[in-house]
C-alpha positions in Angstrom: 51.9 -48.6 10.5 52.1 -51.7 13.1 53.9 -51.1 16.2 56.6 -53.7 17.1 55.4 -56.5 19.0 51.7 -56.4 16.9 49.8 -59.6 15.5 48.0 -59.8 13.1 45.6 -62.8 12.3 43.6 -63.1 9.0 40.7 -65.0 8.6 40.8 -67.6 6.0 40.7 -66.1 2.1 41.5 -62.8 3.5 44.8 -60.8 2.4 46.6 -57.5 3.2 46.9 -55.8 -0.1 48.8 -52.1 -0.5 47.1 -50.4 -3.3 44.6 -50.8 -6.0 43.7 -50.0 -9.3 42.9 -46.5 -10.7 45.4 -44.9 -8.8 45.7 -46.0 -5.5 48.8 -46.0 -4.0 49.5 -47.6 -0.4 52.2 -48.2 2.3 52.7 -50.4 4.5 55.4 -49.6 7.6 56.2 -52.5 9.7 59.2 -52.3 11.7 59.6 -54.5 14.5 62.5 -55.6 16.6 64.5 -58.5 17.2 63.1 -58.8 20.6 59.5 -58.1 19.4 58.3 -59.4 16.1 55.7 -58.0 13.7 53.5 -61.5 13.2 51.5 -61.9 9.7 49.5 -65.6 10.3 46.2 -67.4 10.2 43.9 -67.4 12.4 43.2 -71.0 12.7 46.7 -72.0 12.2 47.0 -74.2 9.1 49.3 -73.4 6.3 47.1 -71.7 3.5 44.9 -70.3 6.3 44.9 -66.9 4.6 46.2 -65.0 1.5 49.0 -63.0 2.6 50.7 -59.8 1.5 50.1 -58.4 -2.0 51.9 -55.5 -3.0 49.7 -54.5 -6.2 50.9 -53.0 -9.5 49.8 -49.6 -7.8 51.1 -49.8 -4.0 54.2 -47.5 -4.9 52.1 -44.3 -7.4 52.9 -41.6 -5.7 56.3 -42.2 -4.3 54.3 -45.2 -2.0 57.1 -46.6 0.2 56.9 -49.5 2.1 59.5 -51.2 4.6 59.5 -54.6 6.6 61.5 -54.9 9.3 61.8 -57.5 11.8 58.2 -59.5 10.5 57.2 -62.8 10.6 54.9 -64.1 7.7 53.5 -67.5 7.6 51.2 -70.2 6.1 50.0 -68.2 3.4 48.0 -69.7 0.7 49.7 -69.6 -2.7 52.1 -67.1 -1.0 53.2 -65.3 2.3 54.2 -61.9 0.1 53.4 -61.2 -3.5 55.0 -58.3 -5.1 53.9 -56.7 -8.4 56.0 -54.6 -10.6 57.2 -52.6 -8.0 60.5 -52.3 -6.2 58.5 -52.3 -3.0 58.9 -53.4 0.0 61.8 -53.2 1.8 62.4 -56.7 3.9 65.4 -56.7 6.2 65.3 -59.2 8.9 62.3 -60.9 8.4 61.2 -64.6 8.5 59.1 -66.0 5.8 58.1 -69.0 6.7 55.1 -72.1 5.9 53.7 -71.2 3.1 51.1 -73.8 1.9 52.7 -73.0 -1.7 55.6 -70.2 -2.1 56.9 -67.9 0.2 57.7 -64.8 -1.6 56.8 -64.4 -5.7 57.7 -61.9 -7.5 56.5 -60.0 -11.1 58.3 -57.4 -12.6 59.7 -56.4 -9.3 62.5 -55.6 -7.7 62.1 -55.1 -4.1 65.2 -55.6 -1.2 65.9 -59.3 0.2 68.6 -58.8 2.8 69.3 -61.0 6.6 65.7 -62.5 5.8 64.8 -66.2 6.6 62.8 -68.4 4.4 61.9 -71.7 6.2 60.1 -74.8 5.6 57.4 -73.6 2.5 55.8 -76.1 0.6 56.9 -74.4 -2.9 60.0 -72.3 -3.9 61.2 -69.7 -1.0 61.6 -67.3 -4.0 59.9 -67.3 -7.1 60.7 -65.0 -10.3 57.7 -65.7 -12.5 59.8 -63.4 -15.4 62.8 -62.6 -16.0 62.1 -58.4 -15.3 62.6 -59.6 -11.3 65.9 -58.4 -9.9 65.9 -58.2 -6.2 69.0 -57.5 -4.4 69.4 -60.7 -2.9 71.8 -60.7 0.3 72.5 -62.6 3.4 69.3 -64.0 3.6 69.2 -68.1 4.2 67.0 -71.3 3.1 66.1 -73.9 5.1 63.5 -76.5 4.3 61.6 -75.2 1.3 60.3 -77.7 -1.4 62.1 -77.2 -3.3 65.2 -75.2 -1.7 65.7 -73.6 -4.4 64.9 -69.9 -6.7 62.5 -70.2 -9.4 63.9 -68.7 -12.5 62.0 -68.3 -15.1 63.7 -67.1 -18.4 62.6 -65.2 -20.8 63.9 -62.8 -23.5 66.8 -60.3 -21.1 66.9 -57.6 -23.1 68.1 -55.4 -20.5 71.0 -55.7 -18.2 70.2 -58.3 -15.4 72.2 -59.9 -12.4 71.8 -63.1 -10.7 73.2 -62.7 -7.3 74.7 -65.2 -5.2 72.6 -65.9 -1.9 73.9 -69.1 -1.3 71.1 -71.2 -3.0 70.8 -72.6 -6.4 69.0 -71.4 -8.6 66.1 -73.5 -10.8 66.1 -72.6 -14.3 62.7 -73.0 -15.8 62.4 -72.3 -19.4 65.3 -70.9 -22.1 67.3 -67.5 -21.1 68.1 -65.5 -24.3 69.9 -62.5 -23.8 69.8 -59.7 -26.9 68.9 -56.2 -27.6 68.0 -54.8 -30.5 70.6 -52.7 -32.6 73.0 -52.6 -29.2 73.6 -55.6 -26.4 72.2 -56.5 -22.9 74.2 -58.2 -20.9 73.4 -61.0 -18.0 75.8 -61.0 -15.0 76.5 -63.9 -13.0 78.2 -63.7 -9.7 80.9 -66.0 -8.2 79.1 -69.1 -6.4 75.9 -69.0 -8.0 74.6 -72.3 -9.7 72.3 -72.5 -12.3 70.1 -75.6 -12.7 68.7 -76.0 -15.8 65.7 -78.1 -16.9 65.5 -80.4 -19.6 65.1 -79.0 -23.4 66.6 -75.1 -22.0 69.6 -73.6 -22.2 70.9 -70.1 -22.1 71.0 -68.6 -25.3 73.5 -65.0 -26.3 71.9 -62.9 -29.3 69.5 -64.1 -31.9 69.0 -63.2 -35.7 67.7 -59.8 -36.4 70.5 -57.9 -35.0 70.5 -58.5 -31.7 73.6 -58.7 -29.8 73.9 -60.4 -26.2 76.1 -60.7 -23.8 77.2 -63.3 -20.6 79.5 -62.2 -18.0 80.5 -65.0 -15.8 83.5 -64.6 -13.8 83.5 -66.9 -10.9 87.3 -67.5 -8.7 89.0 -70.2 -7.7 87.1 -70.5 -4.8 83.8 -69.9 -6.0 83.5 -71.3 -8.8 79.6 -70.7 -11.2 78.3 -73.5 -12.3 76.0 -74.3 -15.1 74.0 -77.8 -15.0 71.2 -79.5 -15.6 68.1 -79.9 -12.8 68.2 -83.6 -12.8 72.0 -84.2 -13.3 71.5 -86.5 -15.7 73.6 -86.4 -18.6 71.8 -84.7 -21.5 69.8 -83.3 -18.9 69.5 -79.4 -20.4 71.0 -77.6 -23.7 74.2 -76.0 -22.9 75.4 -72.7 -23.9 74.8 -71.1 -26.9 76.6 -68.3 -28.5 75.1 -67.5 -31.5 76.2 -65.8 -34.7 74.5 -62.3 -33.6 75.7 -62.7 -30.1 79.0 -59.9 -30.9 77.7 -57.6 -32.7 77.3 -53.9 -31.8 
């Protein structure tokens, strides 16, 4: 638990990791204020001075809760916060900011994004390194990140999966294909949210073997979704495929 107002400096290759293997569950409670901030940084200062946050596999046995209000987290390494198949923590008004490489990545996880800042890191403010991440993404903002965009990184969705609009594009690294066996997932795609595809991908709905997949896109006349490729060049990504198996079930 860190009282508001706390800082914390790390020495450089040194972390802050909640739980461990065999077991070990771990919280951590930071709640600060708006008028006094809970600081995560270096000790000497440079971006990639220390390791940052790592929520393990195990942080949450045991009913582990952790909650983040009201933090900064900077110049981390490859990260500022690094969550691992876990729903945990809980950011809310928090700045994320300087990261040497990404500011938050995710695996498997689904932790909650909401009124946070992610400002000038060196790699993707967000990264979902598979397609099992589904953070509740809201009113957060991007400024400044390289690039200023979420890493997405495909994969076979064969559970139901939302891709929220937070007012930022999203990056589309390798080929979405959406099926489940004997029955059909589904991906959701809110209004406003664009999709930028790299070259060779595309998003794909069911595949051979009886597995039926579904895309449910409905954007409005002001907010419209938008599918495209990464380096809007014509030709630049695969399209949309509905395939023969994508309706059944």
């Amino acid at each position: 638990t860190l009282d508001p107002g706390v800082i914390l400096e790390f020495e450089a290759g040194k972390k802050l990791q909640l739980g461990k293997p065999g077991s070990w569950g771990g919280d951590l409670y930071a709640v600060g204020t708006a008028g006094s901030q809970i600081i995560f940084r270096p000790y000497n200062g440079v971006a990639g001075g220390w390791e940052g946050i790592y929520f393990t596999d195990f942080n949450d046995n045991w009913s582990g809760t952790s909650t983040m209000k009201y933090c900064t987290i900077e110049k981390g390494n490859l990260y500022n916060i690094n969550c691992e198949t876990s729903g945990q923590p809980s950011m809310e008004n928090c700045i994320i900011q300087n990261s040497l490489h990404d500011g938050l990545i995710e695996y498997n996880s689904y932790p909650l994004v909401k009124n946070c800042q992610f400002l000038n890191n060196g790699g993707y403010p967000i990264n979902y390194t598979n397609w099992t991440c589904n953070s509740w993404l809201t009113g957060n903002t991007y400024t400044g990140n390289n690039p200023n965009y979420i890493a997405l990184s495909g994969g076979d969705y064969d559970a139901n999966r939302t891709i929220y609009n937070d007012g930022i594009p999203y990056r589309v690294l390798n080929n979405i294909r959406v099926g489940l066996y004997g029955n059909h997932s589904r991906i959701t795609i809110e209004p406003g949210v664009t999709l930028a595809f790299e070259p060779g991908t595309k998003i794909q709905l069911g595949y051979p073997g009886s597995w039926g997949g579904d895309l449910w896109a409905e954007g409005n006349a002001d907010s419209i979704i938008t599918f495209k490729p990464y380096n809007n060049a014509v030709g630049g990504w695969d399209g949309i495929y509905f395939t023969d198996f994508n309706d059944n079930w």
